[in-house]
N, CA, C and O atoms as a MOPAC input file, in Angstrom:
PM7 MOZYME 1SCF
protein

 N     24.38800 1    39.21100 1    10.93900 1
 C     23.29400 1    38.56800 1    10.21900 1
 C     23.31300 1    37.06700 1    10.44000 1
 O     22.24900 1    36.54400 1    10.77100 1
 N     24.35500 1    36.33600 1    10.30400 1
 C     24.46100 1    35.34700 1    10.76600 1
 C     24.25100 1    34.57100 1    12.27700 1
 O     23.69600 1    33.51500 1    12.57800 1
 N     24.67700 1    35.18900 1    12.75300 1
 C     23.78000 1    35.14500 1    14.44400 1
 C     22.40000 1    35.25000 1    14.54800 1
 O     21.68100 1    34.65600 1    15.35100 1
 N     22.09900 1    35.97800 1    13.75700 1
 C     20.85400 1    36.04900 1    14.16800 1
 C     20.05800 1    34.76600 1    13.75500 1
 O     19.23500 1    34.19500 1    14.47100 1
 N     20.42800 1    34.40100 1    12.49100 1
 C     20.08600 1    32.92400 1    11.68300 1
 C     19.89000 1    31.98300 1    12.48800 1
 O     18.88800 1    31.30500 1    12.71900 1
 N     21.67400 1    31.97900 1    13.21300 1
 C     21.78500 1    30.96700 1    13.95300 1
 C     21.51900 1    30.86800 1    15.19800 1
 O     21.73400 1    29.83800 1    15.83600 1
 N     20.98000 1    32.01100 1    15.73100 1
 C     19.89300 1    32.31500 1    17.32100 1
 C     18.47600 1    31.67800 1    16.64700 1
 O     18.09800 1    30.67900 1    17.25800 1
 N     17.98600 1    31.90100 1    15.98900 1
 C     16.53900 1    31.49200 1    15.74100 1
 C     16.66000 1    29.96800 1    15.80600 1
 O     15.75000 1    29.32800 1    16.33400 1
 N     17.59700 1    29.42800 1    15.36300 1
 C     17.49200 1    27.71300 1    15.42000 1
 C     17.73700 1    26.95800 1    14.18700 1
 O     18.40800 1    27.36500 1    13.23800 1
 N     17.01800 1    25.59100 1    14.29300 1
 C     18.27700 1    25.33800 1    12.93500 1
 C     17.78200 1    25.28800 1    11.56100 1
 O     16.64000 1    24.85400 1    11.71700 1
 N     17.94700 1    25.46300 1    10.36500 1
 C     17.48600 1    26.11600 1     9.21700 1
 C     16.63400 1    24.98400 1     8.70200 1
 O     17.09800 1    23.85100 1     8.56800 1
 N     15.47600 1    25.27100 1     8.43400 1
 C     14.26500 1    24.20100 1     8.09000 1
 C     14.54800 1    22.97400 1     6.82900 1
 O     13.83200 1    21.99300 1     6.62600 1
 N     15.90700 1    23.38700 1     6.01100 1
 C     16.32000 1    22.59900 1     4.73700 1
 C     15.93400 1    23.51700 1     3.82300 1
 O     15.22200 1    24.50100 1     4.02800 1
 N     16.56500 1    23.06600 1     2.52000 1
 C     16.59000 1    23.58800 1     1.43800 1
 C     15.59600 1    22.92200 1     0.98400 1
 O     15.67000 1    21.69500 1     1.04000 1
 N     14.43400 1    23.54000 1     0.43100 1
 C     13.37800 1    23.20300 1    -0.43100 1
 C     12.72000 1    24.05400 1    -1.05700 1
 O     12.64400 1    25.23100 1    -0.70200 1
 N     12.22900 1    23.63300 1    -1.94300 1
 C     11.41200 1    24.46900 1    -3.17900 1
 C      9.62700 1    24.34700 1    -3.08000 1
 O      8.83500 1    23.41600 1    -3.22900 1
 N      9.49100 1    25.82500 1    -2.74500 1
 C      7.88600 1    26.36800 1    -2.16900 1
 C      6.92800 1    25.53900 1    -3.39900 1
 O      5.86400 1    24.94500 1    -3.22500 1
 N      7.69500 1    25.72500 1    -4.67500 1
 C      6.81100 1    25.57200 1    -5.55700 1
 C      6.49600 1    23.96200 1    -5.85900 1
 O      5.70400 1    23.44700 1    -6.64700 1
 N      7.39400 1    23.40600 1    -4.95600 1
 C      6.79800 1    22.07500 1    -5.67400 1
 C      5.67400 1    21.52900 1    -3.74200 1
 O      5.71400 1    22.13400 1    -2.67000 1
 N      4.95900 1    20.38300 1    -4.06400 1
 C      3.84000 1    19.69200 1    -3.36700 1
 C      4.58100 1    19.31800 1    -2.27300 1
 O      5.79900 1    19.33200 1    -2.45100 1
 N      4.09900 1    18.91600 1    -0.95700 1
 C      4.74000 1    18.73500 1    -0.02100 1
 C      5.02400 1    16.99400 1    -0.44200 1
 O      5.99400 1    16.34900 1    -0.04500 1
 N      4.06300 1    16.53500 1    -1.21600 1
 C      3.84700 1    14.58100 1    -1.50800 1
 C      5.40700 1    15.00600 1    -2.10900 1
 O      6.32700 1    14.47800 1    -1.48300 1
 N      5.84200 1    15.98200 1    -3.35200 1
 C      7.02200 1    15.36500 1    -3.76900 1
 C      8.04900 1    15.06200 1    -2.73500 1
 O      8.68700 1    14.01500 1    -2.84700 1
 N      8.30700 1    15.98100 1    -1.60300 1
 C      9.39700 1    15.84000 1     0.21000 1
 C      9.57300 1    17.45700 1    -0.12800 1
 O      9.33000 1    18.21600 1    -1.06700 1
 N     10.16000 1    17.52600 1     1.24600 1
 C     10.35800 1    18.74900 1     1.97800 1
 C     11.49800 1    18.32300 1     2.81000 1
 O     11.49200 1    17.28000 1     3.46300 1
 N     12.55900 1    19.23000 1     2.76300 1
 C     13.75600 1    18.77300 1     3.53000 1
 C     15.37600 1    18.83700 1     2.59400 1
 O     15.74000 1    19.30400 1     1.51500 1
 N     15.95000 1    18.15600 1     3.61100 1
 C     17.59200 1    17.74400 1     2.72900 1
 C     17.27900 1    16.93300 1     1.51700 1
 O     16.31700 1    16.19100 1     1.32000 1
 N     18.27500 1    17.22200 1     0.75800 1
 C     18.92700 1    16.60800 1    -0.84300 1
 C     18.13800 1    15.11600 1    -0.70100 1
 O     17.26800 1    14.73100 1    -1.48200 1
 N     18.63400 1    14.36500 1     0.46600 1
 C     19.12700 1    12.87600 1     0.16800 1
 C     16.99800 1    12.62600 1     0.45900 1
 O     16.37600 1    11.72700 1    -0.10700 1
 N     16.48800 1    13.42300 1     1.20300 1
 C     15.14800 1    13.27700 1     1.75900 1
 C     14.39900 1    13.25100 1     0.75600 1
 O     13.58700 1    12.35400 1     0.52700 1
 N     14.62200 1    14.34100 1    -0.01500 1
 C     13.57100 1    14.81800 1    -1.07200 1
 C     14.07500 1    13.83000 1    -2.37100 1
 O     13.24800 1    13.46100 1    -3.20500 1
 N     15.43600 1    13.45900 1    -2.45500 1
 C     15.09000 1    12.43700 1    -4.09600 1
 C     14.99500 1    11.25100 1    -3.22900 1
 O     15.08900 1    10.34100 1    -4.05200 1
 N     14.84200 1    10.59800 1    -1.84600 1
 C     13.99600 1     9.42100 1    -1.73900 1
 C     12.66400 1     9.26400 1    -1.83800 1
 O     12.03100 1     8.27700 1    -2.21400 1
 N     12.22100 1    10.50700 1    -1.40500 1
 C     10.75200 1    10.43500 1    -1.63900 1
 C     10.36700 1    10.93200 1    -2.71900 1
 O      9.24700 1    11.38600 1    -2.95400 1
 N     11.52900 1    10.85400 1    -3.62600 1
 C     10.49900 1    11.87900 1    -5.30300 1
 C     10.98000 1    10.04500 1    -6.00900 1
 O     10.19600 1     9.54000 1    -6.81300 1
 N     12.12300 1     9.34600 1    -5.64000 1
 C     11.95700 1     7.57300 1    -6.19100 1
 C     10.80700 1     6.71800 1    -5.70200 1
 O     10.10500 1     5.91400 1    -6.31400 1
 N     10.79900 1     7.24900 1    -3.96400 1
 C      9.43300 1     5.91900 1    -3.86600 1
 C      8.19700 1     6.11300 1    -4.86900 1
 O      7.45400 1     5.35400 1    -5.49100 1
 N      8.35500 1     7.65800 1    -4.70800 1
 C      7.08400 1     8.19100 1    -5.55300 1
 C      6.63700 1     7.77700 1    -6.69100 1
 O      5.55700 1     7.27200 1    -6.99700 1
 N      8.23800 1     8.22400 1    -7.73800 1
 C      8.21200 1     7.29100 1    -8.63300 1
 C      8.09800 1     6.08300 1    -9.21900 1
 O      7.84100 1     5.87900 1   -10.40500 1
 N      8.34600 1     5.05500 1    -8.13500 1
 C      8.76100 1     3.61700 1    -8.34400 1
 C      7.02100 1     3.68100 1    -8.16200 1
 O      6.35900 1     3.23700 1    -9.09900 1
 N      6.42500 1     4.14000 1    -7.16000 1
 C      4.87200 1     3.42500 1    -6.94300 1
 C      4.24500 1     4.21100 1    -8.10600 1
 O      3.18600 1     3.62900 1    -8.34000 1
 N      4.32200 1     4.80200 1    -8.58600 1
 C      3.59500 1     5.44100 1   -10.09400 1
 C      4.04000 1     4.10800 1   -10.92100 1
 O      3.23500 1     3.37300 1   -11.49400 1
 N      4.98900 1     3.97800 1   -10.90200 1
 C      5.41200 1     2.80500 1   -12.76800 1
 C      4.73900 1     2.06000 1   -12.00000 1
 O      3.57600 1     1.93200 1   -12.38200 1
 N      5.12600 1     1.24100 1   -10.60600 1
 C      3.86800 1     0.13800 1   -10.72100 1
 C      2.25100 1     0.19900 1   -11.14800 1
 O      1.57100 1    -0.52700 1   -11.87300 1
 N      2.04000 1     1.03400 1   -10.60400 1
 C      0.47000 1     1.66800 1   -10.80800 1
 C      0.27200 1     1.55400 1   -12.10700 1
 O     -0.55000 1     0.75300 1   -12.55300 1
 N      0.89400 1     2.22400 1   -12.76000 1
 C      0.70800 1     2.21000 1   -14.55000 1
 C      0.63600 1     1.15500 1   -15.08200 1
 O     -0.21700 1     0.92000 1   -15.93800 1
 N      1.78200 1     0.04000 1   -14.57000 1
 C      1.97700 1    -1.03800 1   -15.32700 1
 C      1.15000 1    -2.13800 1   -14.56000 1
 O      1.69800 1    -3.21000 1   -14.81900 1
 N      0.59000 1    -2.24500 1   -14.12900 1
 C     -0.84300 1    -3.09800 1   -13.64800 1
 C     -2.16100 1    -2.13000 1   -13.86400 1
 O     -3.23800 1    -2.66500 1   -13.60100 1
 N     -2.19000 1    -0.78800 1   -14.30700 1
 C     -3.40300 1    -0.33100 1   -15.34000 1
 C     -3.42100 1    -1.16300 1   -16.78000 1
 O     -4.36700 1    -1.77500 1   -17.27500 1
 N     -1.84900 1    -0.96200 1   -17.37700 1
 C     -1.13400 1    -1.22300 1   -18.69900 1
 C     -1.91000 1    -2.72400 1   -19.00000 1
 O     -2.62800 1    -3.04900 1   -19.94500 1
 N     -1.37000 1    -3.66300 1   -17.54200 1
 C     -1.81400 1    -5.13200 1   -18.10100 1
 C     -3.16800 1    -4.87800 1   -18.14900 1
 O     -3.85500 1    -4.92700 1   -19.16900 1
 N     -3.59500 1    -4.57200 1   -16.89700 1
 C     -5.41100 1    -4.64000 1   -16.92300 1
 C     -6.38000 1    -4.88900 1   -18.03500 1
 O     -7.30100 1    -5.66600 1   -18.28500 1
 N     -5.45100 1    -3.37500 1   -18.87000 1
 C     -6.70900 1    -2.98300 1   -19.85300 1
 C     -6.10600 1    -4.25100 1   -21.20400 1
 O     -6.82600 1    -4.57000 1   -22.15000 1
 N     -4.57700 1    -4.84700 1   -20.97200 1
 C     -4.51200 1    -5.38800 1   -22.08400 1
 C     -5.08700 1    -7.15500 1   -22.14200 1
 O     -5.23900 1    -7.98600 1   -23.03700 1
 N     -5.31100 1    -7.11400 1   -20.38900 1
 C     -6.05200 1    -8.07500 1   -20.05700 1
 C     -7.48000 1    -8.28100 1   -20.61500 1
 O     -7.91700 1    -9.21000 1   -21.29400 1
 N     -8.07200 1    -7.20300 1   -20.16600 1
 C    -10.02300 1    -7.22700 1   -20.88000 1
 C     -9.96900 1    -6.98100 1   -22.32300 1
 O    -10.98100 1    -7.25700 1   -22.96700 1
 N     -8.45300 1    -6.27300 1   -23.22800 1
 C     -8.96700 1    -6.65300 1   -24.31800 1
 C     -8.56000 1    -7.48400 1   -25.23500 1
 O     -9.24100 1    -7.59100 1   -26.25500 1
 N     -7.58000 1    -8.11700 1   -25.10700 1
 C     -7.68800 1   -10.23800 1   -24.79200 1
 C     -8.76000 1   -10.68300 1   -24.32400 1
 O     -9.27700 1   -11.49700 1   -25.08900 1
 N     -9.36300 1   -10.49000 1   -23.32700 1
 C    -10.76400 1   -11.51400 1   -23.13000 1
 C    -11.72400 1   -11.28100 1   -24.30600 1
 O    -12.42400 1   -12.05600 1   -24.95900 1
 N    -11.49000 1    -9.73300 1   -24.36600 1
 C    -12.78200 1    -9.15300 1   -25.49100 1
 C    -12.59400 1    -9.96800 1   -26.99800 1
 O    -13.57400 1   -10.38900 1   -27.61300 1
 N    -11.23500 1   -10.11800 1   -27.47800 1
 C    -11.18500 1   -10.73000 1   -28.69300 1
 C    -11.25700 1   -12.03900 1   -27.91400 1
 O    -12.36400 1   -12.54700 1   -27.73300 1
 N    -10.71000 1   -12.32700 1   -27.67900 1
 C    -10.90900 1   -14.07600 1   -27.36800 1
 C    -12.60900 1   -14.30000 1   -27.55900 1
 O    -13.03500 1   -15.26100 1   -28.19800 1
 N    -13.51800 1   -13.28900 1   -26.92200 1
 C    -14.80800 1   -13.69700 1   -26.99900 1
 C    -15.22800 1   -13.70000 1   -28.00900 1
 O    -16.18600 1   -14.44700 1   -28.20900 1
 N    -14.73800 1   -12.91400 1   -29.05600 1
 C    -15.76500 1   -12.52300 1   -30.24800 1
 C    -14.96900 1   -13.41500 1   -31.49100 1
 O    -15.36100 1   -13.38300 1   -32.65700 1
 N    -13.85100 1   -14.16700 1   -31.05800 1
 C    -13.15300 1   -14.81300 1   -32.34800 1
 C    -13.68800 1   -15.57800 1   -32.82300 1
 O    -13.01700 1   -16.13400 1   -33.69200 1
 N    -15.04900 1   -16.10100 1   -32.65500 1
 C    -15.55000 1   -17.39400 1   -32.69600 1
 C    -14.96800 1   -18.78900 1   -33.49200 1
 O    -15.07400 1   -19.91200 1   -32.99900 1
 N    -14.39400 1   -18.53800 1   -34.68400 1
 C    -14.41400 1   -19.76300 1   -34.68400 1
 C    -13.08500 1   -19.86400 1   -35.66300 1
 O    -12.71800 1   -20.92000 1   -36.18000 1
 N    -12.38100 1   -18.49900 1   -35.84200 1
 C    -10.86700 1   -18.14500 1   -36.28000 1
 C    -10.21700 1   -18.21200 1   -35.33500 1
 O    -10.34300 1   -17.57200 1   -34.29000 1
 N     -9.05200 1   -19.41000 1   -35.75000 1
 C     -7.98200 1   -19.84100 1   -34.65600 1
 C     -6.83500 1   -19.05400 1   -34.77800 1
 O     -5.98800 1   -19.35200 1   -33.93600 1
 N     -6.45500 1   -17.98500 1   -35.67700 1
 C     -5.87800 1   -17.07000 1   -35.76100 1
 C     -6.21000 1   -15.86500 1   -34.74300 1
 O     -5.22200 1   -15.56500 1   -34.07300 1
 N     -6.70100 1   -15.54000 1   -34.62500 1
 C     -7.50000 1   -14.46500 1   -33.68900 1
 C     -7.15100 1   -15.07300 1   -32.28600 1
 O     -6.34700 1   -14.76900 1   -31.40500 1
 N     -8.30900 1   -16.28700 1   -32.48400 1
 C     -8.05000 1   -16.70700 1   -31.10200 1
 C     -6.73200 1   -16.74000 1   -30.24000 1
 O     -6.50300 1   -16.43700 1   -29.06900 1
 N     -5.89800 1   -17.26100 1   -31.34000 1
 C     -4.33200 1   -17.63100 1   -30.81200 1
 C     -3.67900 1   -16.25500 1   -30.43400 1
 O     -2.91400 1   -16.06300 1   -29.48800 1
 N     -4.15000 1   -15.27400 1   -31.40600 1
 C     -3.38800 1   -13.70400 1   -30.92600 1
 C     -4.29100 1   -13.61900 1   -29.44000 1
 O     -3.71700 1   -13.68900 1   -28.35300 1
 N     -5.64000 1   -13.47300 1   -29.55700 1
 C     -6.26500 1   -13.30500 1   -28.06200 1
 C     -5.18100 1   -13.70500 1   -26.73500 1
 O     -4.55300 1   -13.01800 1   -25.93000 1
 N     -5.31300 1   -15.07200 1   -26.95300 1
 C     -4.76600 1   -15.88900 1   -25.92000 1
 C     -3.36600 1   -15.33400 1   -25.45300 1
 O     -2.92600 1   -14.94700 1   -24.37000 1
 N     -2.92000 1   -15.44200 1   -26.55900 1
 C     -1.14100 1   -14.66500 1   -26.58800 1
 C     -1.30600 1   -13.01900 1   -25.59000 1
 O     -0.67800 1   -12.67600 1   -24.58800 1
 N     -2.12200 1   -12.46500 1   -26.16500 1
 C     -2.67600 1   -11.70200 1   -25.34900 1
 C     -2.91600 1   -11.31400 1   -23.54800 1
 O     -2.40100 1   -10.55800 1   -22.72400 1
 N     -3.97600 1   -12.30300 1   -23.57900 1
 C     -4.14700 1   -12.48600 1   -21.94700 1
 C     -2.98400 1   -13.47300 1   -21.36400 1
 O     -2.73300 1   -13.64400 1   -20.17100 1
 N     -2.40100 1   -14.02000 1   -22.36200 1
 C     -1.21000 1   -14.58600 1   -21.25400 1
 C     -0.30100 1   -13.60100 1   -21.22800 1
 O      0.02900 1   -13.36600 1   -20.06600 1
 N      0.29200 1   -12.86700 1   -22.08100 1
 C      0.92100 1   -11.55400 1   -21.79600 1
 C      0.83500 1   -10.82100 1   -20.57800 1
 O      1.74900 1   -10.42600 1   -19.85500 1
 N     -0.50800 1   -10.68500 1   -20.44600 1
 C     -1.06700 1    -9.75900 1   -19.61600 1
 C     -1.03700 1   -10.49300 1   -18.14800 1
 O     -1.02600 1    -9.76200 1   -17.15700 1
 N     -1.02600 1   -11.66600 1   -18.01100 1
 C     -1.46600 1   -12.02200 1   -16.75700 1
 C      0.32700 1   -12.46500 1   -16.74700 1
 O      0.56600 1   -12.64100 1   -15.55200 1
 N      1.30400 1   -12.64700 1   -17.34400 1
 C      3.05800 1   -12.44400 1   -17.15100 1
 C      3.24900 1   -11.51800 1   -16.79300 1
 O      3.76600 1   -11.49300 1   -15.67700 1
 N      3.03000 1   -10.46800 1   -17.33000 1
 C      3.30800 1    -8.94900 1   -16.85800 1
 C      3.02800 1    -8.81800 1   -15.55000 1
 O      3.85400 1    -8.73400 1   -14.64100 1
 N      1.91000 1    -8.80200 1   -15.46600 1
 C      1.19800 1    -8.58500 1   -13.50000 1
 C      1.80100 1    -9.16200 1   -12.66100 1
 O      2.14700 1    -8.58000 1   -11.63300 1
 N      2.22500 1   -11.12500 1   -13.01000 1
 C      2.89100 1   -11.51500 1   -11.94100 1
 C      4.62400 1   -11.00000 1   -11.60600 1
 O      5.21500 1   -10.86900 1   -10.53400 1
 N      5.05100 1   -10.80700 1   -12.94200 1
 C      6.27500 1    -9.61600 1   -13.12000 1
 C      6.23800 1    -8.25800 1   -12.09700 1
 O      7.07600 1    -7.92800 1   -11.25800 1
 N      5.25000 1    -7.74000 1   -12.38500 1
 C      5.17600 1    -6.71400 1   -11.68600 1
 C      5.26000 1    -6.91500 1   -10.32700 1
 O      6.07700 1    -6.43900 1    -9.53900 1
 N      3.84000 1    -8.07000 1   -10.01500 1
 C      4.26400 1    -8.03700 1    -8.43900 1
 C      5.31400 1    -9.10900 1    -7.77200 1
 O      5.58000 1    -9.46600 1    -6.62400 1
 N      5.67300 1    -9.36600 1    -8.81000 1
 C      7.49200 1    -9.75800 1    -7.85300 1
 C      8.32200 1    -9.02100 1    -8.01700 1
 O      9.15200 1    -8.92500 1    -7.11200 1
 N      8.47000 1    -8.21600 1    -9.17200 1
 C      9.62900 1    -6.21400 1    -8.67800 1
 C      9.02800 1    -6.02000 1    -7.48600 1
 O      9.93300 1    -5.81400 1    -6.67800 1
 N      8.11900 1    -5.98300 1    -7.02100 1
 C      6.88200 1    -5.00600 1    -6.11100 1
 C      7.64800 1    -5.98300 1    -4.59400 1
 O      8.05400 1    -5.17500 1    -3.75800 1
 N      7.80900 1    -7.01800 1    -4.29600 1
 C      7.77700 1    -8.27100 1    -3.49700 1
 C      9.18000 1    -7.69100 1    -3.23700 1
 O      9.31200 1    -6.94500 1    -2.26800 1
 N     10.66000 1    -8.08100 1    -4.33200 1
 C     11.32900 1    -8.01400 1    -4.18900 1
 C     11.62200 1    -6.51200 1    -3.51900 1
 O     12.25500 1    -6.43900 1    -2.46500 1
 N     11.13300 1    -5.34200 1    -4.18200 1
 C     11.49900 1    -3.94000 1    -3.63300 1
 C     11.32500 1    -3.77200 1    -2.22400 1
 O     12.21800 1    -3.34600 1    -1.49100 1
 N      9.74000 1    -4.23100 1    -1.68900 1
 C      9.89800 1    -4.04200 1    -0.57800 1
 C     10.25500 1    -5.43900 1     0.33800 1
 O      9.45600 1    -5.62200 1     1.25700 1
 N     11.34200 1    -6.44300 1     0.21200 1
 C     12.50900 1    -7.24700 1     0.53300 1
 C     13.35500 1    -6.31100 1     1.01000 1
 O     13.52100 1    -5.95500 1     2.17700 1
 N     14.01300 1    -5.84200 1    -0.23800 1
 C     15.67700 1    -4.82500 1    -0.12600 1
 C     15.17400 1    -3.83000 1     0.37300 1
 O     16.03300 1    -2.96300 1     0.52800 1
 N     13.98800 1    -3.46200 1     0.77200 1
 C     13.56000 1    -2.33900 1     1.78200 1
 C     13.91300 1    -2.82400 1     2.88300 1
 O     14.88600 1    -2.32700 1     3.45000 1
 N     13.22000 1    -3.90600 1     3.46300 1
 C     13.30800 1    -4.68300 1     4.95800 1
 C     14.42800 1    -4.98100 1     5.42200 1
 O     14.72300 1    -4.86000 1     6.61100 1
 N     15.33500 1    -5.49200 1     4.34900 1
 C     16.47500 1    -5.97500 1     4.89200 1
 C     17.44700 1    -4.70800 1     5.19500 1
 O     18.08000 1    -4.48200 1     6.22600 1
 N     17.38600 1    -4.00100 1     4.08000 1
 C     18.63700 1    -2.55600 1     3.85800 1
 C     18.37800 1    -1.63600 1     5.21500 1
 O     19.07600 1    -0.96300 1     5.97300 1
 N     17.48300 1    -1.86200 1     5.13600 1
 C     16.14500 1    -0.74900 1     6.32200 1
 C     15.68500 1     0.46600 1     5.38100 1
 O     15.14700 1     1.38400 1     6.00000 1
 N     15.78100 1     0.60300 1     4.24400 1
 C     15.64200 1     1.63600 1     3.68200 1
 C     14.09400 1     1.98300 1     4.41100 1
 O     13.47100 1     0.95600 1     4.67700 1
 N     13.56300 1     2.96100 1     4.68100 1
 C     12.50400 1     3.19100 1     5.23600 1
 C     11.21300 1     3.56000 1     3.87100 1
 O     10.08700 1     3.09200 1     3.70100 1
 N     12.11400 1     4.73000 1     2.98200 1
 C     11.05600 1     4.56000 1     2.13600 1
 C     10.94900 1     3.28300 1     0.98600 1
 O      9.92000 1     3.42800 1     0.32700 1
 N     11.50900 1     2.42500 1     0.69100 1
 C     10.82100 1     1.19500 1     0.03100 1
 C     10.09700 1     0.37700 1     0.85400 1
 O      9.29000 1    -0.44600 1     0.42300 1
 N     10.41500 1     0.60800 1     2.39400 1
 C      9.63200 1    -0.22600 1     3.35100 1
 C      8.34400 1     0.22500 1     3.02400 1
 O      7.47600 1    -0.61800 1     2.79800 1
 N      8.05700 1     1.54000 1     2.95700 1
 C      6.67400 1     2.08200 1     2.97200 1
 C      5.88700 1     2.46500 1     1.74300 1
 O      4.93500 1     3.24100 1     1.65800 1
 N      6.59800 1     1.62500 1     0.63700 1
 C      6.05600 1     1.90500 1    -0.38600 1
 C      4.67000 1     1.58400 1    -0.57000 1
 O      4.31100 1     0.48400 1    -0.14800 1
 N      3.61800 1     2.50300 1    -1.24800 1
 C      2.36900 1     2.15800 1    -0.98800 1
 C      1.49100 1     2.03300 1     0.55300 1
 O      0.52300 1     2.60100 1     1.06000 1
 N      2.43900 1     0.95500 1     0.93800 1
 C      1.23000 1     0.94100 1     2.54100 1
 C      2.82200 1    -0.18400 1     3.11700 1
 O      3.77900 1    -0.62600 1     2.48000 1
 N      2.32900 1    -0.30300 1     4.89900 1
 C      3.32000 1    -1.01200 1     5.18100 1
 C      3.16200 1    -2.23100 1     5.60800 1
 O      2.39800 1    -2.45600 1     6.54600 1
 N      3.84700 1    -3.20200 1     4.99800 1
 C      3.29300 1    -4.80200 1     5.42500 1
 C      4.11500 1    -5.10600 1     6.51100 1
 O      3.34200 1    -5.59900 1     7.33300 1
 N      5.19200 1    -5.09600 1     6.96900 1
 C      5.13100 1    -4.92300 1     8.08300 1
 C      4.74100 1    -5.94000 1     9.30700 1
 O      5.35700 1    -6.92000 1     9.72600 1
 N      3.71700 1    -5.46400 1     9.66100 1
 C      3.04900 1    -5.96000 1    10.71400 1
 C      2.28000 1    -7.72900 1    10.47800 1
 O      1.94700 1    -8.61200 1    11.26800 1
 N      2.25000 1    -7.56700 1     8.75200 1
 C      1.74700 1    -9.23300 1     8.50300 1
 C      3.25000 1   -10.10700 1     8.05100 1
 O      3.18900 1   -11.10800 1     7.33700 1
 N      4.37300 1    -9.64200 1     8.50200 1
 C      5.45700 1   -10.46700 1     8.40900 1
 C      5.54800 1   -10.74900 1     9.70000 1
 O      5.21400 1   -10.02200 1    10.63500 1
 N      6.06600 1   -11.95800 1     9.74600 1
 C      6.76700 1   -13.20000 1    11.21500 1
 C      7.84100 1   -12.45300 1    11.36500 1
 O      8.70100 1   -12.22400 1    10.51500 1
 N      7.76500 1   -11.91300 1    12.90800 1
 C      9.04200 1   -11.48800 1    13.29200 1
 C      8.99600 1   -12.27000 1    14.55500 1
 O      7.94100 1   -12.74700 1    14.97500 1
 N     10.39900 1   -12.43400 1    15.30200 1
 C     10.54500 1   -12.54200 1    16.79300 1
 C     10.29400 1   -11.43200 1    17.54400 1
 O     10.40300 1   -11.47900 1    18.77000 1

């Protein structure tokens, strides 16, 4: 039985039918890199939805506070929150795919899309 296994060629990896091919397909180390990039680009995603919406609704009170400096001051506190967070986010985002480039890790290189080609190389 084993011959025969090992006449057909070499065994496709251990993977599970039931999950999506996006989560990976393949060896151990294959499939939880691509179930982290996966992950890591979901929390970003979320957390620049997260600021977004806490962005427009800071602008929204800021607009309507008219002339309570209480309000206003939470507003403001608000959209500056929101616009800390984002630039937060995209320097995790900056830095990740850094320790991608340098490590060579391939999947933080390709997180999202690959920049790559707009970095100065020799």
């Amino acid at each position: 039985m084993i011959k025969i296994l090992l006449a057909q060629g070499e065994p496709p990896g251990i993977y599970n039918p039931a999950l999506d091919p996006f989560i990976g397909r393949g060896e151990g180390v294959t499939i939880l890199n691509t179930f982290l990039s996966n992950f890591i680009s979901i929390l970003l995603i979320v957390g620049v939805i997260v600021a977004f919406i806490f962005l427009v609704i800071g602008a929204i009170q800021w607009m309507t506070a008219g002339n309570d400096k209480a309000a206003m001051e939470s507003a403001r506190g608000k959209v500056i929150s929101a616009i800390i967070g984002l630039v937060v986010l995209f320097t995790v985002f900056a830095i990740i795919k850094i320790i991608g480039a340098i490590f060579g890790i391939e999947q933080l290189k390709q997180l999202f899309f690959d920049i790559s080609p707009y970095l100065i190389s020799d």
